[in-house]
Structure formats: structure tokens, C-alpha cells
N, CA, C and O atoms as a MOPAC input file, in Angstrom:
PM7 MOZYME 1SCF
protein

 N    109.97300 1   128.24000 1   103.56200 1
 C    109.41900 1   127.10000 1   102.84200 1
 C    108.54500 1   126.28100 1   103.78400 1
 O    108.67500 1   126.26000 1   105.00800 1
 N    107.79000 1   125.71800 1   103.19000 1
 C    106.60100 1   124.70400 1   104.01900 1
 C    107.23800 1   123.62300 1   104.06400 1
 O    108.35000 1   123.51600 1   103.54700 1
 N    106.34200 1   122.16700 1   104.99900 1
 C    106.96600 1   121.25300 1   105.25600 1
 C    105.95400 1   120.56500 1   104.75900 1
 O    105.49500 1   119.94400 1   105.71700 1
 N    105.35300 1   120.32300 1   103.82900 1
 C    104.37800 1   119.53700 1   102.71000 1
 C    104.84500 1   119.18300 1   101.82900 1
 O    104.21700 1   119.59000 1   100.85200 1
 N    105.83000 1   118.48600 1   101.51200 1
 C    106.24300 1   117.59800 1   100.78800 1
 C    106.42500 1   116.18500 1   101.27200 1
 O    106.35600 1   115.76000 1   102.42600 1
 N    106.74000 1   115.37400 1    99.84900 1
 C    106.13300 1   113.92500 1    99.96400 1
 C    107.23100 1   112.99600 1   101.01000 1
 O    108.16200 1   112.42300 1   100.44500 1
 N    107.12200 1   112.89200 1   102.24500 1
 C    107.92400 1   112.10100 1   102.96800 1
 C    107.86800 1   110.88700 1   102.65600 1
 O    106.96900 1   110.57000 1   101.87600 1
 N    108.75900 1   109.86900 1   103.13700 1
 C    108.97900 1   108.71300 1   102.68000 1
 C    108.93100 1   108.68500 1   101.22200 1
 O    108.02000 1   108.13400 1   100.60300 1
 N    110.08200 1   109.38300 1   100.58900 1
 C    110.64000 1   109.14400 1    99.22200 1
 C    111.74400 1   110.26200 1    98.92800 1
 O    111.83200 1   111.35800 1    99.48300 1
 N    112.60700 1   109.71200 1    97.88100 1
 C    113.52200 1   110.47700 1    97.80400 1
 C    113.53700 1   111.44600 1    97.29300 1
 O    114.65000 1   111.97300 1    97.26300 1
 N    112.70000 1   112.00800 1    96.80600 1
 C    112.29100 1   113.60500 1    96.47900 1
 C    112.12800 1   114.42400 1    98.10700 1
 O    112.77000 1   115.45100 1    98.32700 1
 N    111.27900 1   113.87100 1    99.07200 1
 C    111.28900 1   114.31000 1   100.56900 1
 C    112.65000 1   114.05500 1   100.81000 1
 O    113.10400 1   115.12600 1   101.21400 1
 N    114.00200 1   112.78400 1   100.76300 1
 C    114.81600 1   113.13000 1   101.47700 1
 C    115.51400 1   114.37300 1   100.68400 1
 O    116.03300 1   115.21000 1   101.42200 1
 N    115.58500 1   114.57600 1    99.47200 1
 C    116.20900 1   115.63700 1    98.59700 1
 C    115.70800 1   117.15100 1    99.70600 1
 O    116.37800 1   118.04600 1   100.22200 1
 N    114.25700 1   116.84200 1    99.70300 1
 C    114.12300 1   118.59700 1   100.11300 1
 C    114.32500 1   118.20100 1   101.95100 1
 O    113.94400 1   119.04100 1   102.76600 1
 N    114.72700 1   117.34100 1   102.26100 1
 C    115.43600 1   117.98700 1   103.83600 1
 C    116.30600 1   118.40000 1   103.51800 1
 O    116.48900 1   119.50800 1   104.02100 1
 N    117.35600 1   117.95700 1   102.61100 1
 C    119.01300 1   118.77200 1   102.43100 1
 C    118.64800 1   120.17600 1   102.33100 1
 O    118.96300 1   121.00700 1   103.18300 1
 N    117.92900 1   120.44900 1   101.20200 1
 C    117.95900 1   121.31800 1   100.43400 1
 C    117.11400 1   122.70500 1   101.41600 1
 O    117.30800 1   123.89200 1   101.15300 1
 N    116.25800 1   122.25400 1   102.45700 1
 C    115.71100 1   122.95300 1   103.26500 1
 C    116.52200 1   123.14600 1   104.89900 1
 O    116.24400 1   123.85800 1   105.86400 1
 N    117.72300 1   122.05300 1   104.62100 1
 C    118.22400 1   121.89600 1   105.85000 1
 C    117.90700 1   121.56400 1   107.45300 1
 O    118.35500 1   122.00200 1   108.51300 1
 N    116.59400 1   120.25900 1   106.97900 1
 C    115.92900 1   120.41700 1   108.22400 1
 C    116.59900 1   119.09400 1   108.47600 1
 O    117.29700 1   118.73700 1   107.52700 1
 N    116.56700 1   118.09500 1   109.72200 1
 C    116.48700 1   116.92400 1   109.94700 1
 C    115.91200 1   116.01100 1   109.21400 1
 O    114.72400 1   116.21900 1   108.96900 1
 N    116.57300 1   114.68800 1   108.62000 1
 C    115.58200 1   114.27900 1   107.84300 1
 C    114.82900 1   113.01200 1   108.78000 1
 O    115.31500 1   112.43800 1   109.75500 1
 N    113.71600 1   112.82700 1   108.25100 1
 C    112.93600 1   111.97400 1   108.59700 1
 C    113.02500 1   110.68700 1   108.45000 1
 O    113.31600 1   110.33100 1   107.30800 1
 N    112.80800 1   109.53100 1   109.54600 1
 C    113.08400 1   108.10700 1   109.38200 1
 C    112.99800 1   107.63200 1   107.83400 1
 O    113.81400 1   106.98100 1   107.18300 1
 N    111.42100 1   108.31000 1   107.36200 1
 C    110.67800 1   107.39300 1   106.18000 1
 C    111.68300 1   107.86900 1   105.24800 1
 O    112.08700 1   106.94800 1   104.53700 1
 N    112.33800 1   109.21500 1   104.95500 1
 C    112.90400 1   109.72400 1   103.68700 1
 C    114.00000 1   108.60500 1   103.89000 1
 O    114.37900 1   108.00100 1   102.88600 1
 N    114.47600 1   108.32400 1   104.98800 1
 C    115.91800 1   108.21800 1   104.89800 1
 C    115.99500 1   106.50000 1   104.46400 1
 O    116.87800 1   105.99000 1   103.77400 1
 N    114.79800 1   105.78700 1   105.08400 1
 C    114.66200 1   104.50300 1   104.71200 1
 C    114.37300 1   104.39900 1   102.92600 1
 O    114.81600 1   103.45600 1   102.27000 1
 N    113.40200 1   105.75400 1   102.18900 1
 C    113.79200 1   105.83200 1   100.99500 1
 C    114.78400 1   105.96900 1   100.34800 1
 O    114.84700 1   105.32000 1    99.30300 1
 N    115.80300 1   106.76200 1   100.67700 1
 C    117.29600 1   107.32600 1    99.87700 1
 C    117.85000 1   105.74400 1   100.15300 1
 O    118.17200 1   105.08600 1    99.16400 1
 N    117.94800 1   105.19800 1   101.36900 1
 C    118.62600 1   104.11700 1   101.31400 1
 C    118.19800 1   102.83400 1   100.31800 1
 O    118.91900 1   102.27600 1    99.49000 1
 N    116.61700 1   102.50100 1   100.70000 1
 C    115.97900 1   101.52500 1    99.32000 1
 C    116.79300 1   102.03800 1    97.63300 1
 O    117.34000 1   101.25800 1    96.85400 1
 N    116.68200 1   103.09800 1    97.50700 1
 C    116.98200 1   103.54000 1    95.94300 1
 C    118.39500 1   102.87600 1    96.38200 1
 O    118.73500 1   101.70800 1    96.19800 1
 N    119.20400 1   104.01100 1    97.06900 1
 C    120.44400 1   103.42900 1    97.24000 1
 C    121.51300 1   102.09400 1    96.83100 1
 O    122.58600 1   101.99800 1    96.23700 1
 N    121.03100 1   101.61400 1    97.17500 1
 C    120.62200 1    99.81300 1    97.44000 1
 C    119.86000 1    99.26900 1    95.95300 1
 O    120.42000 1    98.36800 1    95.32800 1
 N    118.67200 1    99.81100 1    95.47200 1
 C    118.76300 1    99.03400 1    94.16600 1
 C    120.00400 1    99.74100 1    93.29200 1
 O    120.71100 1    99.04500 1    92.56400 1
 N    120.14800 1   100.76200 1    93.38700 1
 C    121.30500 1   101.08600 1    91.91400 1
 C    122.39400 1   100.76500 1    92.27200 1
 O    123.37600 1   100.86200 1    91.53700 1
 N    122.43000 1   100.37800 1    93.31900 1
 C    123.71000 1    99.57100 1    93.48000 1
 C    123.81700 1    97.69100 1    92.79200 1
 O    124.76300 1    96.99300 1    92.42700 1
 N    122.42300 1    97.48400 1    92.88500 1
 C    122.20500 1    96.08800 1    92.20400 1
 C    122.06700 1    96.75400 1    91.06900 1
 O    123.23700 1    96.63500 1    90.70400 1
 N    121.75800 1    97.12800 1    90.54700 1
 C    121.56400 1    97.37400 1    89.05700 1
 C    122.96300 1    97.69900 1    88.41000 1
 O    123.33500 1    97.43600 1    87.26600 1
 N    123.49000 1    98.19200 1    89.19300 1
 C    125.24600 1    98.74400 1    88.46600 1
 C    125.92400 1    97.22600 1    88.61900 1
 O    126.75700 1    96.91900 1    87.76700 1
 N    125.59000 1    96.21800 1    89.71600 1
 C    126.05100 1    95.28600 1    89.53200 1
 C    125.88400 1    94.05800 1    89.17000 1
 O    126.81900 1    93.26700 1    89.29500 1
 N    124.63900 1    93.65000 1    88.64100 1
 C    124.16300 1    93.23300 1    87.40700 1
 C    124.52700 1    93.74100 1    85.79500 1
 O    124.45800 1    93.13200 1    84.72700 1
 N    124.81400 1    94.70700 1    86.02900 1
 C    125.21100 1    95.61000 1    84.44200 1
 C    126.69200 1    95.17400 1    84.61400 1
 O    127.19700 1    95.63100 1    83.58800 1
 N    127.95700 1    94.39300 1    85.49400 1
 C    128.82000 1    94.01500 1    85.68300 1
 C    129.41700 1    95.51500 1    85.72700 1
 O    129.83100 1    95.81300 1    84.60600 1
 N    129.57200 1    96.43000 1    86.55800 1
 C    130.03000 1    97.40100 1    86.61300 1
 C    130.57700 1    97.26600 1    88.37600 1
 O    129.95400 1    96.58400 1    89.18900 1
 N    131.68300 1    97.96000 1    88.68100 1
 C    132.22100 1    97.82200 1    89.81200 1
 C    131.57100 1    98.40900 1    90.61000 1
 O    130.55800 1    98.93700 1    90.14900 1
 N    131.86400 1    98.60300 1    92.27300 1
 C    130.88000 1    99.20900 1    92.88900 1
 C    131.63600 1   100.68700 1    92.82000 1
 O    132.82700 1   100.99700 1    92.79300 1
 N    130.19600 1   101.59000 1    92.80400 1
 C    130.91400 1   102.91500 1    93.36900 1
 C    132.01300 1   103.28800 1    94.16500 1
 O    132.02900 1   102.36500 1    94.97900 1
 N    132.93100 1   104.02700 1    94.45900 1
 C    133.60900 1   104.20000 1    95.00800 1
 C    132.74000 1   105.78400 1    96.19400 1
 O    132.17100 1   106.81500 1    95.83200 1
 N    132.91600 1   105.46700 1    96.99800 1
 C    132.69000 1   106.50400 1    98.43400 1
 C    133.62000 1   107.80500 1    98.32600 1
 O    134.81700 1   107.83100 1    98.61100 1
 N    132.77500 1   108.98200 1    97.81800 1
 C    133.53200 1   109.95800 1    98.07500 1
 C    133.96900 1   110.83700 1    99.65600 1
 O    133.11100 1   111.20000 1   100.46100 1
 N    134.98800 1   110.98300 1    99.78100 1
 C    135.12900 1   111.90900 1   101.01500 1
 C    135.45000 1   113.31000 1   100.87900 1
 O    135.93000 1   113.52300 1    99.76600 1
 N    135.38000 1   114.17400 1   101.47800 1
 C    136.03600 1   115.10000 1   101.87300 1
 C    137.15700 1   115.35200 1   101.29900 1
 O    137.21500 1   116.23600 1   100.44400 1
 N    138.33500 1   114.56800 1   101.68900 1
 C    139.61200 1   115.06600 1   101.68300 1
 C    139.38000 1   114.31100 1   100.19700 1
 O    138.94200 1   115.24500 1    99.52400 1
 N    139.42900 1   113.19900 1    99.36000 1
 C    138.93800 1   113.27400 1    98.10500 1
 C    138.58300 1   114.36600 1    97.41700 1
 O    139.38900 1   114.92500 1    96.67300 1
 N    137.32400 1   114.80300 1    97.58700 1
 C    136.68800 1   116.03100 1    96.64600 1
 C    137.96100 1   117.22100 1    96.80000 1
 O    138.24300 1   117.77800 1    95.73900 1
 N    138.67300 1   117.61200 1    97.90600 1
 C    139.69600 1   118.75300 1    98.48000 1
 C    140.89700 1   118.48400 1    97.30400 1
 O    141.31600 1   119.36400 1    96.55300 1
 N    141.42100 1   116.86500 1    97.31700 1
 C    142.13700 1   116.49000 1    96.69400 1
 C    142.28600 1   117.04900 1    94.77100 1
 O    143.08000 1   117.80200 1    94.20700 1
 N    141.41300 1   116.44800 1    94.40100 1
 C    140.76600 1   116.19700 1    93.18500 1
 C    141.14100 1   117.54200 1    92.32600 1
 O    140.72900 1   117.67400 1    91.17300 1

């Protein structure tokens, strides 16, 4: 796969996972911005905060 995709946004941080490369400052400052609004938005909608999945969670489950 090529490395021409759109950095600084979360479609670029999607294809570092998905390509398994290092991700880049800009993607990662994107995943976090989104991050961060749907977290205001879930809590404006009076909804609790997400809960953090782990590991031994998902193993659990």
C-alpha cells in the first residue's frame, strides 16, 4: 500500500492502524480533536461518559 493518504485527519489516523505504520503527530492530534468533541456531544445529550475498554475487559466479556 502507498502512503498518500489524507494526514492530519481521522481517516489518515484509521489507515496507520490499518496499514500498521507509526502514526503521525497530525493524525493523532485528529483522532484526539474528534475524540474530544463526541465526548462533548455525548455529554451535552446528558449521556454518561464512555467507559475505557481494556484488554482484560474485552477477555472478560
Amino acid at each position: 500500500m502507498t502512503n498518500d493518504f489524507p494526514h492530519g485527519t481521522v481517516r489518515g489516523y484509521r489507515r496507520h492502524l490499518k496499514e500498521k505504520t507509526v502514526t503521525c503527530d497530525d493524525c493523532l492530534a485528529a483522532r484526539r480533536t474528534d475524540r474530544a468533541a463526541k465526548e462533548r456531544a455525548r455529554e451535552a445529550a446528558g449521556k454518561p461518559p464512555r467507559q475505557r475498554r481494556t484488554t482484560r475487559d474485552a477477555r472478560d466479556a
